[in-house]
N, C-alpha and C positions, 0 to 999 in steps of 0.2 A: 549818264555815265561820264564820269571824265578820266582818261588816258590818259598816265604820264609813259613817253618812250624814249627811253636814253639807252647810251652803252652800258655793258653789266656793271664797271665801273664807277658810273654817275648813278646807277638805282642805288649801287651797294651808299655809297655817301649821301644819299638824300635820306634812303633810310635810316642809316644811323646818327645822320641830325635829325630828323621827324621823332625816332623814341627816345632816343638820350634827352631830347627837351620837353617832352611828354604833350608831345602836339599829335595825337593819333589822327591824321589826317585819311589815313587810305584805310579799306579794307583789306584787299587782296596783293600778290604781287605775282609775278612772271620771273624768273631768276633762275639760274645754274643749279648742279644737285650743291655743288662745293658751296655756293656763297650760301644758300640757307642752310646747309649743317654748318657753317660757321654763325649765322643769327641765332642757332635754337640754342649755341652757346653765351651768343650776350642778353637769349631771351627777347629775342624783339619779330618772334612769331610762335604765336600758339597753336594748340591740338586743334584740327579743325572736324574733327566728333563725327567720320563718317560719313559716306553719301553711296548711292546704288549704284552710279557705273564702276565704282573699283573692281567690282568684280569680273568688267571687262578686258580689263588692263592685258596685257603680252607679258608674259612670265619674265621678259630680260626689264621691263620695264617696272615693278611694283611699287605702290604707293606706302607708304610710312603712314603713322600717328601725326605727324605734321603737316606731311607735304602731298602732293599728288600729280603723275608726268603728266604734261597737257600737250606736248607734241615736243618734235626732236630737232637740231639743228645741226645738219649733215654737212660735213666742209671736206668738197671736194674742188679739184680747180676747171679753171674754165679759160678757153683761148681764142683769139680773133680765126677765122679762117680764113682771112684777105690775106692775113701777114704768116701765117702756118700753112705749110705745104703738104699735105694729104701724107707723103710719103716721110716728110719728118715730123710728123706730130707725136707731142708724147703721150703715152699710155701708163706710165709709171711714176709715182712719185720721185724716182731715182733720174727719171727722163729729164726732168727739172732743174739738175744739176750741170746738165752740158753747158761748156763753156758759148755755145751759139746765144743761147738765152741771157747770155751777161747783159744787165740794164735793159732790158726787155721787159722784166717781171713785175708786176705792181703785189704789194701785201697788205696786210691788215697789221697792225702792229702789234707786234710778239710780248712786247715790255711789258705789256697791260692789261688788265683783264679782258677778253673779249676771246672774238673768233681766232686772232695771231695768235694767244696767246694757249688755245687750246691744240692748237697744230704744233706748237714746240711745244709741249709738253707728252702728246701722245707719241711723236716722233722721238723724243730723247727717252721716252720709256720701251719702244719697237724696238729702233736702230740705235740707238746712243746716240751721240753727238758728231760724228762722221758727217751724216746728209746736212745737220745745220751749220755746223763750220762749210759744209760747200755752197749751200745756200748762202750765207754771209757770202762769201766771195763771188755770188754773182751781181752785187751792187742793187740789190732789192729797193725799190721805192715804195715808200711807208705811203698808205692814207686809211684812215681811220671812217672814213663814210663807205659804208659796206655795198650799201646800192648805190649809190655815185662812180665806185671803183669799176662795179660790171659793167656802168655805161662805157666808164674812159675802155673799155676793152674794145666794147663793142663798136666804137667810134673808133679803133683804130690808136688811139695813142699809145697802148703797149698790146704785147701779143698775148701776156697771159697773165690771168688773175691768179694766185697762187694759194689764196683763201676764199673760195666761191663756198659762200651758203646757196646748196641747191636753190632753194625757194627764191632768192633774190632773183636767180635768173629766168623765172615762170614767164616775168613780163616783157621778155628779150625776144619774145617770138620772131622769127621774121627777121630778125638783125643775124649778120656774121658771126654767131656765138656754134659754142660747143663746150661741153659740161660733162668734163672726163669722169667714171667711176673706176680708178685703179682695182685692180685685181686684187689686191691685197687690201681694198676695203678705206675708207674713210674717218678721222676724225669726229666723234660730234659730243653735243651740247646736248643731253636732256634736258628740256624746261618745264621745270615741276612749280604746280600753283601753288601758294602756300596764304594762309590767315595772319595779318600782322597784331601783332599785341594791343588789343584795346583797341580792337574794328569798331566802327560804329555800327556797323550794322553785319553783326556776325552769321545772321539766318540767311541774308542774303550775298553775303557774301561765298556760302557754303551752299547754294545753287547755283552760282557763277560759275561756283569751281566743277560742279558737278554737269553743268553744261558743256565744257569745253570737249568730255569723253565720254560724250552722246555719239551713234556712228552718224546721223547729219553734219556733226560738229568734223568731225575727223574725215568725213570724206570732203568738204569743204577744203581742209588743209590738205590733202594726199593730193584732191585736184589741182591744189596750188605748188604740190611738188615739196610740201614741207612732211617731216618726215611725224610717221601716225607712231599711236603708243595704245590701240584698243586693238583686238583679233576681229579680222574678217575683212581689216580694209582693203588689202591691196587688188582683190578679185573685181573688187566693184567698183576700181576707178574710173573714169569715161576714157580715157586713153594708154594707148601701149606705152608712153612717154612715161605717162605718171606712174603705171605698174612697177614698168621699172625703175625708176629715180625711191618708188615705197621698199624695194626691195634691196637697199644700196647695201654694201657688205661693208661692218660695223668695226672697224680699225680699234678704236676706244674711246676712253674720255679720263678728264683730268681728276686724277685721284686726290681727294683734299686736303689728306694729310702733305702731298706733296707740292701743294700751290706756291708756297710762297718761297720754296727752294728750286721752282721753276721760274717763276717771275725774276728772283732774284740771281738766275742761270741768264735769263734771257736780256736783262737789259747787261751782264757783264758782256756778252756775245755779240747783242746783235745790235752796237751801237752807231 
């Protein structure tokens, strides 16, 4: 097998140099719901004809004629507790906005497809534009390496990740972290497997997909703290941690029609 892994951004452009030039290189792909309903419109992923665990699937989760969820990407934030004080820690995405946190906060960048850009868009469809224009004026520091960022926390160079994909933080054990789920629930990312047009090998790659939601497959991910998309996992995690991080309370996700009038919100904002 070989792995390509990049931001949503660099899949969405290799993919569409790989069909536009008719090099069908891959089979499979890993992507957002939003970027594959926009591929089934340039046609550069086909009907992948069924497999047996759909039927496993979580009702908020369903698979399509195209595509099918293979686990979820939950963005919640996360903060040092050397530099956070038990009694002012926040607990709310609103918490985030106090002016003590100015230059303190590290982000994922909002402009571009990825995890930032999934947080300002669920947030300006919640709240409107209120928390982001305060956000903006806490002088956010951009970095685009998602696991890199949880280190810099955890090491102390800022007090809070403000774009924590739970699962990045599975391998922080044992370091100064904490990985808030606001009460009002989190951001996330479905990521649905999908068939690229003219796989080379379509049979297998339609047990690839049908692997990922096996429950082996899925309590593998729940242990890892990434969020499941088949019933029955959360009971059977091996730890109280992972039960709960399986049960985070589901804020939203980025509706496609409105992508590119978010993109095009966020880089006028948050430059």
């Amino acid at each position: 097998m070989q792995v390509y892994d990049a931001r949503a951004s660099e899949m969405t452009e290799k993919i569409r140099v790989e069909q536009t030039s008719g090099r069908y290189l891959a089979d499979v792909e890993f992507h957002g719901k939003t970027s594959i309903l926009q591929q089934r419109e340039t046609d550069f992923i086909q009907k992948h004809g069924g497999m047996p665990n759909i039927k496993n699937l979580r009702d908020e989760f369903p698979a399509d004629e195209y595509s099918v969820p293979a686990w979820v990407q939950n963005v919640c934030f996360l903060y040092n507790t050397n530099l956070v004080k038990p009694d002012e820690a926040p607990k709310e995405w609103r918490d985030l906005t106090n002016p003590k946190w100015k230059g303190r906060i590290l982000t994922d960048d909002m402009r571009v497809l990825g995890t930032g850009q999934t947080l300002f868009a669920v947030f300006h469809k919640v709240y409107g534009t209120q928390i982001l224009e305060k956000l903006r004026e806490q002088a956010l520091v951009i970095d685009r390496d998602l696991r890199m960022s949880s280190r810099r926390v955890a090491r102390g160079e800022y007090a809070i990740l403000l774009t924590q994909q739970i699962a990045l933080a599975s391998d922080l054990k044992g370091l100064p972290i904490k990985v808030v789920m606001p009460s009002d629930g989190c951001p996330y990312t479905p990521i649905r497997s999908a068939m690229l047009r003219g796989a080379p090998h379509p049979n297998a790659a339609r047990l690839f997909m049908n692997h990922f939601i096996e429950m082996e497959s899925q309590l593998a991910y729940g242990n890892a703290w990434v969020g499941t998309v088949i019933k029955g996992v959360a009971e059977r995690l091996a730890t109280p941690e992972a039960q709960a991080y399986a049960k985070v309370g589901l804020m939203g996700e980025i509706d496609y029609h409105d992508r590119a009038e978010m993109l095009e919100a966020a880089r006028k904002m948050m430059k």
